[in-house]
GUVO-783349 format. One record per atom (N, C-alpha, C, O, CB): residue number from 1; y, z, x. Coordinates in Angstrom, 1 decimal, decimal comma. Each point is the difference from the previous one (the first is absolute). Glycine has a CB too. Layout:
<NUM <Y Z X>>;
...
This chain:
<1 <-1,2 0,0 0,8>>;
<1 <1,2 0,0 -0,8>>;
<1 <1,3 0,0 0,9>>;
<1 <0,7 -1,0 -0,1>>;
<1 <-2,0 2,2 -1,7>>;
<2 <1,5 -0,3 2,5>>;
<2 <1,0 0,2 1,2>>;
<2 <0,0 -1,4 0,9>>;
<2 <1,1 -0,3 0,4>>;
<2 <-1,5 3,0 -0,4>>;
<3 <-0,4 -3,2 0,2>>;
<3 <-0,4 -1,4 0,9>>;
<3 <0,9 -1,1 -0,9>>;
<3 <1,1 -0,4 0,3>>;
<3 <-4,1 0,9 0,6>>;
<4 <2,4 -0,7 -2,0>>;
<4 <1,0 -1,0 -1,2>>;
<4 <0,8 -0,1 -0,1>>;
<4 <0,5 -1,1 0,2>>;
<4 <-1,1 1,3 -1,1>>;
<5 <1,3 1,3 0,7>>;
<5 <1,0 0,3 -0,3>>;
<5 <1,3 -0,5 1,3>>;
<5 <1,1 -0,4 -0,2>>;
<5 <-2,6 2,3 -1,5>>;
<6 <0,7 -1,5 3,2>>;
<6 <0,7 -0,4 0,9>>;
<6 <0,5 -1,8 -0,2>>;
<6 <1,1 -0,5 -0,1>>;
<6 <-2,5 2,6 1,4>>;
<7 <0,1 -2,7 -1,3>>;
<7 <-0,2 -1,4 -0,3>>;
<7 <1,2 -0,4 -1,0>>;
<7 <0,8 -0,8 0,5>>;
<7 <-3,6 1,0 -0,3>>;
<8 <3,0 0,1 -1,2>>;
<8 <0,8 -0,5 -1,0>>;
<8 <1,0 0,3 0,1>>;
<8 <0,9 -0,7 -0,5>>;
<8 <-2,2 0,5 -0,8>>;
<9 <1,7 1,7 2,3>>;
<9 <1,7 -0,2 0,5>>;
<9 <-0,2 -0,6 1,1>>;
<9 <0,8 0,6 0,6>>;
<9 <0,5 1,4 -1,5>>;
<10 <-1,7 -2,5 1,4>>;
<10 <0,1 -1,3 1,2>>;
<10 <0,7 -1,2 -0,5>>;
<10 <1,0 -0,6 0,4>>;
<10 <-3,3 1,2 0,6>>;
<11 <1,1 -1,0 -2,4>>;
<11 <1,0 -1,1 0,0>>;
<11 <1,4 0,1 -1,1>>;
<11 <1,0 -0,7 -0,2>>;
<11 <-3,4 -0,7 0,8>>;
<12 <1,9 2,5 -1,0>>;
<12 <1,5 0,1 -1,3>>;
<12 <0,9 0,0 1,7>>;
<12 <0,8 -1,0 0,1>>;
<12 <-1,5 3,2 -3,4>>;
<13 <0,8 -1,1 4,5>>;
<13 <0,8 -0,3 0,4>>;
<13 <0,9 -1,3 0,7>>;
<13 <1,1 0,0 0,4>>;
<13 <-2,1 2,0 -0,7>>;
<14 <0,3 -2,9 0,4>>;
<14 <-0,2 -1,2 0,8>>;
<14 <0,5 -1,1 -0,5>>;
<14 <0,3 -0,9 0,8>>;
<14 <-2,0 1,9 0,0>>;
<15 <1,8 -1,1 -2,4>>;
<15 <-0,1 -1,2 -1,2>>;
<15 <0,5 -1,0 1,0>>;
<15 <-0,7 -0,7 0,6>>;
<15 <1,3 1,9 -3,3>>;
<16 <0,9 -1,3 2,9>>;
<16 <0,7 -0,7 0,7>>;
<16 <-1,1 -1,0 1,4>>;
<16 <-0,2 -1,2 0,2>>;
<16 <2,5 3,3 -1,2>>;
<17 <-2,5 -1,2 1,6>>;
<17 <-0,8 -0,4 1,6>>;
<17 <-1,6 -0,8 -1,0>>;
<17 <-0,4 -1,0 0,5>>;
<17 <1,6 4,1 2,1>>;
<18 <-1,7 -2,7 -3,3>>;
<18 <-1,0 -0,2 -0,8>>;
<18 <0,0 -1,5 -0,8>>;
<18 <-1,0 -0,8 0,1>>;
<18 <1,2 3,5 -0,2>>;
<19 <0,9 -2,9 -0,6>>;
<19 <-0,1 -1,0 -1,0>>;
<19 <1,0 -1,5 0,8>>;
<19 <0,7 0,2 1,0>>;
<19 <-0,9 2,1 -3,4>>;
<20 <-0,2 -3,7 1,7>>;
<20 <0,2 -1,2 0,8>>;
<20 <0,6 -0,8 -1,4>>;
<20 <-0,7 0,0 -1,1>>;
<20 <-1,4 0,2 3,4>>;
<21 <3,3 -0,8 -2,3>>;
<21 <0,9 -0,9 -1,1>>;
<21 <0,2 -0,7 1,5>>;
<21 <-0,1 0,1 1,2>>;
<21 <1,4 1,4 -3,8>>;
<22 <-0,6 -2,4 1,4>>;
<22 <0,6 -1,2 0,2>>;
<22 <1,0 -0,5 -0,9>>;
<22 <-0,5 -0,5 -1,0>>;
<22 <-1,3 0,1 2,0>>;
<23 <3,5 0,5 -0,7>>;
<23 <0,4 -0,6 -0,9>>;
<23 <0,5 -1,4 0,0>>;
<23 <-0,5 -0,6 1,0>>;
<23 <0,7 2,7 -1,4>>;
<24 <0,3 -2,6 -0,2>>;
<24 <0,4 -1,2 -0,7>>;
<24 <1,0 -0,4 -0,5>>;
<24 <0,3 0,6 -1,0>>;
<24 <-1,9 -0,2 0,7>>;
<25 <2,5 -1,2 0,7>>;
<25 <1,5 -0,4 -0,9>>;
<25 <0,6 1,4 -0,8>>;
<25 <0,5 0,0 -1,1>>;
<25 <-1,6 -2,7 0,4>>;
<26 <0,9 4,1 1,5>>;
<26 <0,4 1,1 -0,7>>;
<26 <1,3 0,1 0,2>>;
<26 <0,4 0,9 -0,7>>;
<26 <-2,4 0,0 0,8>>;
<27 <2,9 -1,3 0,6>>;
<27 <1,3 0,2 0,0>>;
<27 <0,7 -0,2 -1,0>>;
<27 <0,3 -1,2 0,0>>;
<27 <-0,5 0,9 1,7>>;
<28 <1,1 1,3 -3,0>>;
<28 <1,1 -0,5 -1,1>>;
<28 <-1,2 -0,2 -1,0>>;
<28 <0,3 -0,3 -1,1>>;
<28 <1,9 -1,1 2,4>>;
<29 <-3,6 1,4 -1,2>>;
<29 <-0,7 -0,1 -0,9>>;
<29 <0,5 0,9 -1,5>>;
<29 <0,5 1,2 -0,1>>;
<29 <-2,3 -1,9 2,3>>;
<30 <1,4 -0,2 -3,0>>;
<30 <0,5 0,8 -1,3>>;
<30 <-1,7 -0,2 -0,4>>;
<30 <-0,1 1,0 -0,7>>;
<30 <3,3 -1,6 -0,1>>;
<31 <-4,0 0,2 0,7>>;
<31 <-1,3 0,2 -1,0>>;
<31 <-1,1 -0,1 1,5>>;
<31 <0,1 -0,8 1,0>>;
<31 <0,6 -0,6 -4,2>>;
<32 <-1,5 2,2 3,1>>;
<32 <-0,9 0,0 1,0>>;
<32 <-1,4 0,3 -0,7>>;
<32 <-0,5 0,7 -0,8>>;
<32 <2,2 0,1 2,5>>;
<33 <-2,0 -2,1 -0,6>>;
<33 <-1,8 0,1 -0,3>>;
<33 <-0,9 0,4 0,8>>;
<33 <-0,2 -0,5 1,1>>;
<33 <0,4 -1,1 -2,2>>;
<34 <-0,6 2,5 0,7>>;
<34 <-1,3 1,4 0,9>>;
<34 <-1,3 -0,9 0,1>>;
<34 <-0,2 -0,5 -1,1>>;
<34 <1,0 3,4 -0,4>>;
<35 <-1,9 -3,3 2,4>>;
<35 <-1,2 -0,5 -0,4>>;
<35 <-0,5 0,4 2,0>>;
<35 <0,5 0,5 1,0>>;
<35 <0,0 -3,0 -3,9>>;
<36 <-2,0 1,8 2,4>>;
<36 <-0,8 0,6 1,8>>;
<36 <-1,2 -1,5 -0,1>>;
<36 <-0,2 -0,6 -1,1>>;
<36 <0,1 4,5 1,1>>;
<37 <-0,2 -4,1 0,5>>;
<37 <-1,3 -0,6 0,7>>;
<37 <0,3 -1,6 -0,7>>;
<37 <1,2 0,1 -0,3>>;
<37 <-3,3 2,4 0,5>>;
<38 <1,7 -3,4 -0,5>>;
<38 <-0,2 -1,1 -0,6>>;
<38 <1,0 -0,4 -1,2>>;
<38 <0,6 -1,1 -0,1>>;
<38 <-2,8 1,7 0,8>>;
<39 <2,3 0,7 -1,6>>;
<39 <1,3 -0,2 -1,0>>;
<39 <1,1 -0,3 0,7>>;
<39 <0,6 -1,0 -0,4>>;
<39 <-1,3 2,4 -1,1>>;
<40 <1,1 -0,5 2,6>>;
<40 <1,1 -0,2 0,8>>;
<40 <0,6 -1,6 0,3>>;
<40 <1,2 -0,3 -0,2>>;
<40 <-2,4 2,5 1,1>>;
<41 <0,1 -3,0 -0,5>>;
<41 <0,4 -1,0 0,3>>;
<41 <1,1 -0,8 -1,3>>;
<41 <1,1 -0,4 0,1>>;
<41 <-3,5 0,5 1,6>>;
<42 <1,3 0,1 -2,8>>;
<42 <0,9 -0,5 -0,9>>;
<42 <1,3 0,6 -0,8>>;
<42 <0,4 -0,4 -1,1>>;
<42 <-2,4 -0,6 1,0>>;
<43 <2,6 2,2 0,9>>;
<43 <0,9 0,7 -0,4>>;
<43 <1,3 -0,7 0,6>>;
<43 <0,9 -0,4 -0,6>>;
<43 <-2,4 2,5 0,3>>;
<44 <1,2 -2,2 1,7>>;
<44 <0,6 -0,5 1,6>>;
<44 <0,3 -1,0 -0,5>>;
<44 <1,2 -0,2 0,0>>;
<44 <-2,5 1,0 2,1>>;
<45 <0,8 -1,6 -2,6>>;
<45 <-0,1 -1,5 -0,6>>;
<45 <1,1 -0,6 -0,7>>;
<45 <0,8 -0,9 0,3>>;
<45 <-2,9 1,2 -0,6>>;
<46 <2,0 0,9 -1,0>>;
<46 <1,1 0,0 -1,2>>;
<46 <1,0 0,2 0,7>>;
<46 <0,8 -1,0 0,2>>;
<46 <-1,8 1,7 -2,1>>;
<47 <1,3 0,6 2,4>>;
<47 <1,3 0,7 0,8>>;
<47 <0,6 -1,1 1,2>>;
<47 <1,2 0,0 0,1>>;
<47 <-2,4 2,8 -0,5>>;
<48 <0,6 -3,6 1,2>>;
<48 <0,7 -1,4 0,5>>;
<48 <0,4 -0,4 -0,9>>;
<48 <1,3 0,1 -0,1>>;
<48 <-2,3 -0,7 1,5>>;
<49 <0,4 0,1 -2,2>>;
<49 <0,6 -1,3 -0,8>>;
<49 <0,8 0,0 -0,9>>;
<49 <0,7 -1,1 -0,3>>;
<49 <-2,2 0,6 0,6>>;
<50 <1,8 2,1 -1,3>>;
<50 <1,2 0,2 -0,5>>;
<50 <1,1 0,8 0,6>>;
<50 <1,2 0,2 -0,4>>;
<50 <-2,6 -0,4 -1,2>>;
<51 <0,8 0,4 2,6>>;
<51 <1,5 0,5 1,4>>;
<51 <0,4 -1,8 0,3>>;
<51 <1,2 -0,2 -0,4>>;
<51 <-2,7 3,1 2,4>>;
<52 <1,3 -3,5 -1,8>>;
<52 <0,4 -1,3 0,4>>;
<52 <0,8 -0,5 -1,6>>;
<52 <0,8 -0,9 0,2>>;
<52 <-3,0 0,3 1,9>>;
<53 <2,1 1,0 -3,1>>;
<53 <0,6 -0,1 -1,2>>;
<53 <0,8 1,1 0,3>>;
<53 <1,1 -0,3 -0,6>>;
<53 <-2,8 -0,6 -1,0>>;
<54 <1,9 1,5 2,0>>;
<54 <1,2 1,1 -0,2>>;
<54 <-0,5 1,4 -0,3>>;
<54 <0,6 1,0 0,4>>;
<54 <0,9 -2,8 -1,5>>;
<55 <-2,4 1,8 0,6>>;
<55 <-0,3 1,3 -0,7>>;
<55 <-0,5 0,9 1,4>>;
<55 <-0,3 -0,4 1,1>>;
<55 <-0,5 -0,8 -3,9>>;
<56 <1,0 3,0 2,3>>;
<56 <-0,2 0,6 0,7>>;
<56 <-1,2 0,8 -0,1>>;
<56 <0,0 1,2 -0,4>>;
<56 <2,1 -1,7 0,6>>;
<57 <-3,1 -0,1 0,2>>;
<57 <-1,3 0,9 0,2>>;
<57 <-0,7 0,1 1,5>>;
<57 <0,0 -0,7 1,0>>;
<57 <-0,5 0,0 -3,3>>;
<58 <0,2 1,7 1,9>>;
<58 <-0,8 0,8 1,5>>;
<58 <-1,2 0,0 -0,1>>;
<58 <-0,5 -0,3 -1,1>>;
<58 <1,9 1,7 1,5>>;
<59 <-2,3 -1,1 0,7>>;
<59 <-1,5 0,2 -0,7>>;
<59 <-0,6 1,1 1,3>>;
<59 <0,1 -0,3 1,2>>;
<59 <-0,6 -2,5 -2,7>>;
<60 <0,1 3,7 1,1>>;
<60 <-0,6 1,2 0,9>>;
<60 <-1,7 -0,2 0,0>>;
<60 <-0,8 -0,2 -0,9>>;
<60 <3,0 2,2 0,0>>;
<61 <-2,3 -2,0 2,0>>;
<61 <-1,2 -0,9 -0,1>>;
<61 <-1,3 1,4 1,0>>;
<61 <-0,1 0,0 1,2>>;
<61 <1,7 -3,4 -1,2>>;
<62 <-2,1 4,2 -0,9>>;
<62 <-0,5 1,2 0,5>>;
<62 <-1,5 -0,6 0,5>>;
<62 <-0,8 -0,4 -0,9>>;
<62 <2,4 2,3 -0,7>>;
<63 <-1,7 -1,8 3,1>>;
<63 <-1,2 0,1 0,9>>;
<63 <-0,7 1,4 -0,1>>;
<63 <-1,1 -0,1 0,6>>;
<63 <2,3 -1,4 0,9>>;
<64 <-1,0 2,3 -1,9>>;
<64 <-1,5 0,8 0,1>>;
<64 <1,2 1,5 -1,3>>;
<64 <1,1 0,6 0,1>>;
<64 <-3,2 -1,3 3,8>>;
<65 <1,1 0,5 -5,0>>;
<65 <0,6 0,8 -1,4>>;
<65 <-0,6 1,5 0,2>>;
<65 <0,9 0,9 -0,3>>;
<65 <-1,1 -3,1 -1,7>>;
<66 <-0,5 2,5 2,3>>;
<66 <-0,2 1,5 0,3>>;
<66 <0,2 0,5 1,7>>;
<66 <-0,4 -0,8 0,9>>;
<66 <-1,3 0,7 -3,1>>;
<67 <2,3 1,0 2,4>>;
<67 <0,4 1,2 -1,1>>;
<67 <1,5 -1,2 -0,2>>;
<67 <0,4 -0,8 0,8>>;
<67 <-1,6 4,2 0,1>>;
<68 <1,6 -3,2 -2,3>>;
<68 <0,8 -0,9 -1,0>>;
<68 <1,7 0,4 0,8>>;
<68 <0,6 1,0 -0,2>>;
<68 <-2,5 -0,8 -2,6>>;
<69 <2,3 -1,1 3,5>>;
<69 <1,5 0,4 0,5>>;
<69 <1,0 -0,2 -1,4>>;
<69 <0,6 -1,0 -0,2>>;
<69 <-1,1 0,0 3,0>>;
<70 <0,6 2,3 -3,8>>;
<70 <0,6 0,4 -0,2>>;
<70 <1,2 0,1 -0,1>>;
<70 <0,7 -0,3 -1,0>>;
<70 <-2,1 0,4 1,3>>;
<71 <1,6 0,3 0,8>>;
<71 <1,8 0,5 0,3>>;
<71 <0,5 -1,4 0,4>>;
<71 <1,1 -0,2 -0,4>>;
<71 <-1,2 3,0 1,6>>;
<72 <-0,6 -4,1 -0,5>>;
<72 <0,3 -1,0 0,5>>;
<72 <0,6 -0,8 -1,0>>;
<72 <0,9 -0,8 0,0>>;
<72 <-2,4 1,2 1,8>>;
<73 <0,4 -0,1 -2,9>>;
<73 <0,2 -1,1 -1,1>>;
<73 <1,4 0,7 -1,1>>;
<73 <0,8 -0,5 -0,9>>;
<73 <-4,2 -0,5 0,9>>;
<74 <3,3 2,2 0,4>>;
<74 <1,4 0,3 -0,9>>;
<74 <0,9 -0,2 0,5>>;
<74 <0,7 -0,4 -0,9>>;
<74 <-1,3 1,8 -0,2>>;
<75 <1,3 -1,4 2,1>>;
<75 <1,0 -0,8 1,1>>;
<75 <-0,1 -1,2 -0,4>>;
<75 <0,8 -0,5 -0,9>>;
<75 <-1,1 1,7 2,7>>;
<76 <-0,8 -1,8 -1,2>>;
<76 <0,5 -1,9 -0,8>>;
<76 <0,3 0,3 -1,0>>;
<76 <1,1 0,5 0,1>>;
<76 <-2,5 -2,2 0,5>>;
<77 <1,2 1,7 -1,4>>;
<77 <-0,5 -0,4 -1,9>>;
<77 <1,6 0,6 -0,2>>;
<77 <0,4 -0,1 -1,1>>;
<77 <-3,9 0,7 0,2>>;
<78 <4,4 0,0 1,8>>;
<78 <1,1 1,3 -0,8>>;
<78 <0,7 -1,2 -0,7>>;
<78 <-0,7 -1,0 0,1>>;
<78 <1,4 3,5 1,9>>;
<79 <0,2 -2,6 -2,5>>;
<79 <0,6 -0,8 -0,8>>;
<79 <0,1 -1,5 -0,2>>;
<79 <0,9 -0,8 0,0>>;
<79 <0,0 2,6 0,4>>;
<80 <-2,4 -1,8 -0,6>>;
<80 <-0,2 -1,6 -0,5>>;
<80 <-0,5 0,1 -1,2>>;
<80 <-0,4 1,0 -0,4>>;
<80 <-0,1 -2,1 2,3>>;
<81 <0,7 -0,5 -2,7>>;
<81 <0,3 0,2 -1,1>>;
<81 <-1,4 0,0 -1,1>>;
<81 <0,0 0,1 -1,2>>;
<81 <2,5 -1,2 2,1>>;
<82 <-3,6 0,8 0,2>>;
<82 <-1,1 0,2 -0,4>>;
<82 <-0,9 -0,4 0,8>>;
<82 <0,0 -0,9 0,8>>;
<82 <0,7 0,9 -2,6>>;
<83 <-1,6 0,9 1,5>>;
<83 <-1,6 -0,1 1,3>>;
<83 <-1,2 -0,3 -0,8>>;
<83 <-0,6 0,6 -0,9>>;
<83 <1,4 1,4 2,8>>;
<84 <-1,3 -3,5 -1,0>>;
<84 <-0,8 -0,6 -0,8>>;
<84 <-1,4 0,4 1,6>>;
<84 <0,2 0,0 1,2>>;
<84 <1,9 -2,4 -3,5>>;
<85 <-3,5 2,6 1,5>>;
<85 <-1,3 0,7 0,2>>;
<85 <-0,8 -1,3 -0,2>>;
<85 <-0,4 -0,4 -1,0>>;
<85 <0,8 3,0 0,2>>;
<86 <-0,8 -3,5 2,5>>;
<86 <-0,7 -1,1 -0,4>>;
<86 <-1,1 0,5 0,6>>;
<86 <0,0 0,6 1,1>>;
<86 <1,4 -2,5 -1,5>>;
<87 <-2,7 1,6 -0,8>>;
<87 <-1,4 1,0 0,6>>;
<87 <-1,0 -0,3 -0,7>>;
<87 <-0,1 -0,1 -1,3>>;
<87 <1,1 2,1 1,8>>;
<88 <-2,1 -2,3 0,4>>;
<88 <-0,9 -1,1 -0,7>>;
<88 <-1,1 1,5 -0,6>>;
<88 <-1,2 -0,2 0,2>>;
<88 <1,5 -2,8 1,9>>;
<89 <-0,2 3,9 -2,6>>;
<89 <-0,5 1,1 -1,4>>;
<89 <0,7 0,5 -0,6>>;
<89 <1,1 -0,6 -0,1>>;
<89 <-2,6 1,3 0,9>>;
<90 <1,2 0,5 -1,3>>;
<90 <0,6 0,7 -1,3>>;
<90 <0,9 0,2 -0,1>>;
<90 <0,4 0,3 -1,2>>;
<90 <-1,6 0,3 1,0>>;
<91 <2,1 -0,7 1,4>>;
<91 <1,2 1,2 0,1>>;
<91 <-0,2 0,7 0,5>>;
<91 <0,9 0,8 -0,3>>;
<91 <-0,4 -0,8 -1,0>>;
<92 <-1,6 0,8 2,9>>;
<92 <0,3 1,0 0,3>>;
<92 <1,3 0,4 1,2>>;
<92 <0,5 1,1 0,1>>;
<92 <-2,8 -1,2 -1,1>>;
<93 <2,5 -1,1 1,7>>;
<93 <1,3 0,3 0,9>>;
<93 <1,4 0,1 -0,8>>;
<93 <1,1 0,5 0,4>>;
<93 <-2,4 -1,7 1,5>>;
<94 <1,0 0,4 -3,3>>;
<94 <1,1 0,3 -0,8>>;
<94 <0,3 1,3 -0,2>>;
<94 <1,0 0,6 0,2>>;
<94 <-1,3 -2,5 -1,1>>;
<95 <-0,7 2,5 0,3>>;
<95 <0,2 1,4 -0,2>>;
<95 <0,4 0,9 1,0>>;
<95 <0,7 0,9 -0,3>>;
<95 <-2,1 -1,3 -1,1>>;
<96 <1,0 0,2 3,2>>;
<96 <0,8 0,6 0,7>>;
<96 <1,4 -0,4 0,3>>;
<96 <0,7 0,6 0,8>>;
<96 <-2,6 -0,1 0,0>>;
<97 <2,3 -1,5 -1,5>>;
<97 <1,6 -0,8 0,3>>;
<97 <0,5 1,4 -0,9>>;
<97 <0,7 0,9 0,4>>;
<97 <-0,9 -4,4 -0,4>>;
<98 <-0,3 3,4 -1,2>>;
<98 <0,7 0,3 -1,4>>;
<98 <0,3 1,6 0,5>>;
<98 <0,8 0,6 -0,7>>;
<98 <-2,3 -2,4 -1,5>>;
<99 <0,8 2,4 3,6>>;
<99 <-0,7 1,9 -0,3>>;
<99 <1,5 -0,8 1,2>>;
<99 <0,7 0,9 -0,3>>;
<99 <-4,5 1,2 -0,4>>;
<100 <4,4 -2,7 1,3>>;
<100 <0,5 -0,1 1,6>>;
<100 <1,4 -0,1 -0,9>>;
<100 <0,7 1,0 -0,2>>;
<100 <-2,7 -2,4 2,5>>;
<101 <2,2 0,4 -2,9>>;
<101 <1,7 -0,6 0,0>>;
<101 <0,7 1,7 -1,0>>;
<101 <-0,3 1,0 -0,7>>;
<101 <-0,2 -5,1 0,3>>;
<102 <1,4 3,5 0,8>>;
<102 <0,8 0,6 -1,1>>;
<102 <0,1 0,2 -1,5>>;
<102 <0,0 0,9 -0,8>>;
<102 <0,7 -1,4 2,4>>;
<103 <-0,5 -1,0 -1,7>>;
<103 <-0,1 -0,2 -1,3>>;
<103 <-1,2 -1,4 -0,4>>;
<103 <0,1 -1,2 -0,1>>;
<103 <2,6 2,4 0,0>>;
<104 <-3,4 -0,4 -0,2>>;
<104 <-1,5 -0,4 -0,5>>;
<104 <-0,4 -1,3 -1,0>>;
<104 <-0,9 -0,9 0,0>>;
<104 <0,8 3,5 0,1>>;
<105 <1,2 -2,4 -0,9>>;
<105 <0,2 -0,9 -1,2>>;
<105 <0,4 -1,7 0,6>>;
<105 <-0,4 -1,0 -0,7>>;
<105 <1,5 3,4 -0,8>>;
<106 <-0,7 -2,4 2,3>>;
<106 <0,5 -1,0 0,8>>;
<106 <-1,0 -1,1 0,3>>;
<106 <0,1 -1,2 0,2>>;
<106 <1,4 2,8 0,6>>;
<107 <-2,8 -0,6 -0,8>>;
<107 <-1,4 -0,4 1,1>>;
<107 <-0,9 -0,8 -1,0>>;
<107 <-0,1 0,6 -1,1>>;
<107 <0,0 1,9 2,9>>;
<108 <-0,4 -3,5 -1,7>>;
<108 <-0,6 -1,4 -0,8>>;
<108 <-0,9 -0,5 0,7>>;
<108 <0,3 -0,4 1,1>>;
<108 <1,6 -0,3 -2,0>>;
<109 <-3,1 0,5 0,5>>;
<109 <-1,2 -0,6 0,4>>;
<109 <-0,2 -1,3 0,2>>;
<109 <0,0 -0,6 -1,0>>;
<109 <-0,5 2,1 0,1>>;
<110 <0,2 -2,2 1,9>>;
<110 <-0,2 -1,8 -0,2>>;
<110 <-1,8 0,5 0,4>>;
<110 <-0,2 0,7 1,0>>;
<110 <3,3 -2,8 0,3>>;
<111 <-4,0 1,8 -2,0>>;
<111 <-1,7 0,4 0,6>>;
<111 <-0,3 -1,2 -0,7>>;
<111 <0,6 -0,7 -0,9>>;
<111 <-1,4 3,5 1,1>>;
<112 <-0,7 -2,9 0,6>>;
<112 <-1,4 -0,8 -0,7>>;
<112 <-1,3 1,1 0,1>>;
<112 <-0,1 0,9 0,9>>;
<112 <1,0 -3,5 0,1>>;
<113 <-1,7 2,3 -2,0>>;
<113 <-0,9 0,7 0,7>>;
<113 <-1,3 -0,8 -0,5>>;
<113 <-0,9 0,7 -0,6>>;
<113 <2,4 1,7 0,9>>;
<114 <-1,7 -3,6 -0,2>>;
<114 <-0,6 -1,3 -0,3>>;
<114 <-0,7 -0,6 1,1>>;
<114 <-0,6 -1,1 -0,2>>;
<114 <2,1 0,8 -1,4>>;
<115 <-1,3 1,1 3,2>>;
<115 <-0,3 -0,5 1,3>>;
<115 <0,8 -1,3 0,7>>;
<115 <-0,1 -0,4 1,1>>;
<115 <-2,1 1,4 -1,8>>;
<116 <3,1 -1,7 -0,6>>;
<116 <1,4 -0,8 0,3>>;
<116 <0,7 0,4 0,9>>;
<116 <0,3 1,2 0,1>>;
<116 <0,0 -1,8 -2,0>>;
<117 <0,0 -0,5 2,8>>;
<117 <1,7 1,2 0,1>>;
<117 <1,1 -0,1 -0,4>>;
<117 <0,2 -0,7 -1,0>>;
<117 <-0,7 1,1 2,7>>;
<118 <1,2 0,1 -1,3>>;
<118 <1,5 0,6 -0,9>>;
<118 <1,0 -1,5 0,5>>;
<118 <0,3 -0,1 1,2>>;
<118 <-0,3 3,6 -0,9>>;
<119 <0,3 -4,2 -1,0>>;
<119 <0,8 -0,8 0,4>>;
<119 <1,3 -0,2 -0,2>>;
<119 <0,4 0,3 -1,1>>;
<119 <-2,1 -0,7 1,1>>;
<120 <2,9 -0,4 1,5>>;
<120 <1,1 0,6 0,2>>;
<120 <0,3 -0,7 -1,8>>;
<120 <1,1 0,5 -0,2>>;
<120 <-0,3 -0,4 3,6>>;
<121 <-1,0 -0,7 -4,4>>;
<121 <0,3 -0,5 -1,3>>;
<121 <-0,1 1,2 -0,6>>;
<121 <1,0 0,6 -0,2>>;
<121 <-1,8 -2,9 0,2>>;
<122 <-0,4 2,8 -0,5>>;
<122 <-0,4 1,7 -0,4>>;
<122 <1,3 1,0 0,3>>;
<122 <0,5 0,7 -0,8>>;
<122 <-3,3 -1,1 1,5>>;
<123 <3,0 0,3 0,6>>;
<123 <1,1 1,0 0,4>>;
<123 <1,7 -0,6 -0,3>>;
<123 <0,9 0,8 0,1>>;
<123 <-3,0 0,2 2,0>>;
<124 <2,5 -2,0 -2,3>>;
<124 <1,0 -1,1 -0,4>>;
<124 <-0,1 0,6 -1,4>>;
<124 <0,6 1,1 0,0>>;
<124 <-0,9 -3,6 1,6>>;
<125 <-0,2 2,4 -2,7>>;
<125 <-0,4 -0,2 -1,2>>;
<125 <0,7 2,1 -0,7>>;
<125 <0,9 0,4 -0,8>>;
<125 <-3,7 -3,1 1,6>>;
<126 <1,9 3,1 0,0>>;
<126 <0,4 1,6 -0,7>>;
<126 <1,4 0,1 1,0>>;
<126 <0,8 0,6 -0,5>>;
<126 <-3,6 1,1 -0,2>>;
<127 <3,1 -2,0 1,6>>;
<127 <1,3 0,5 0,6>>;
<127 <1,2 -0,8 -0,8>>;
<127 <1,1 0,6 -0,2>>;
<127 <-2,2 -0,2 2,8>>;
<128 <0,6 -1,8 -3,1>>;
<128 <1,3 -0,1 -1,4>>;
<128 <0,0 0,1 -0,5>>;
<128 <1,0 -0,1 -0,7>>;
<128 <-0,4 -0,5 0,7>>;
<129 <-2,3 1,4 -0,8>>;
<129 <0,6 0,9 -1,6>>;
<129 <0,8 1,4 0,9>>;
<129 <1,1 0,4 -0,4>>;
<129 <-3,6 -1,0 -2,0>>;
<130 <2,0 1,2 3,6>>;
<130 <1,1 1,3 0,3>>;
<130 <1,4 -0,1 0,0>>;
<130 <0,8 0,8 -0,5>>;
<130 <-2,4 -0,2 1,7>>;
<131 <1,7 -2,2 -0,2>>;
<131 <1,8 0,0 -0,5>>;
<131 <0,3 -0,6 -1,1>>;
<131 <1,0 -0,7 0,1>>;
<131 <-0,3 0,5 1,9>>;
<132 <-1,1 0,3 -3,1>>;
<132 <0,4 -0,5 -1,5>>;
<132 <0,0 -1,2 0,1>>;
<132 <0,9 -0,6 -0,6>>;
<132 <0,4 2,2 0,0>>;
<133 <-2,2 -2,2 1,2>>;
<133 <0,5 -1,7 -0,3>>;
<133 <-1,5 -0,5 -0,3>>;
<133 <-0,6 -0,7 0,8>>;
<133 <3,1 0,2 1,1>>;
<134 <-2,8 0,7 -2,6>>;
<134 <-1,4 -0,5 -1,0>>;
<134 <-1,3 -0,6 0,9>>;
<134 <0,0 0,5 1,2>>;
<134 <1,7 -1,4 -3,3>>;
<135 <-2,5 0,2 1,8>>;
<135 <-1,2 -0,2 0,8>>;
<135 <0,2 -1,2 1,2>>;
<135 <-1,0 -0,3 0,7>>;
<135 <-0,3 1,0 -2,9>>;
């Protein structure tokens, strides 16, 4: 028990030295897209191509989710205008977005869970119903 316990404040202390991102067009970003492994690619994708339109998206592109950087992702995410979760299951790194940001409500799912992947269209599609501008 005492052994564990050491173990798990090792890495609670460490998160930072521990965990591996990559960001993305994050500068002035106003909507940011969170994704990791394969989805990623097609996040990176979108976020070129509507940065070359003008628009301002970022994409935080997390290399290894546990232990869940946290504090990292509430720093990015602080005052953008919404944080979009591309993830090829249920929702579970969404749900650590939603326990991290500030404000939770903000936080929107783009998933498959069909063994598809998520495509940069899929992620186009809900980011203009988020900014009000239909499908």
């Amino acid at each position: 028990n005492e052994l564990l316990r050491h173990l798990v404040d090792k890495i609670d202390n460490n998160i930072q030295a521990i965990t591996r991102y990559k960001e993305h067009f994050m500068e002035g970003a106003e909507y940011i897209l969170i994704s990791y492994g394969s989805s990623a690619r097609s996040a990176i994708h979108l976020a070129q191509n509507r940065r070359n339109k003008g628009e301002k998206i970022g994409v935080l592109e997390l290399q290894s989710i546990w232990p869940f950087p946290a504090q990292m992702v509430r720093e990015k995410c602080r005052g953008a205008k919404a944080v979009l979760v591309v993830e090829m299951n249920m929702g579970q790194v969404m749900a650590q977005v939603k326990a991290a940001v500030d404000e939770p409500g903000r936080v929107f799912l783009a998933n498959r869970i069909d063994g598809k992947l998520v495509t940069p269209s899929d992620i186009k599609q809900l980011l203009r119903v988020i900014q009000g501008r239909g499908v």
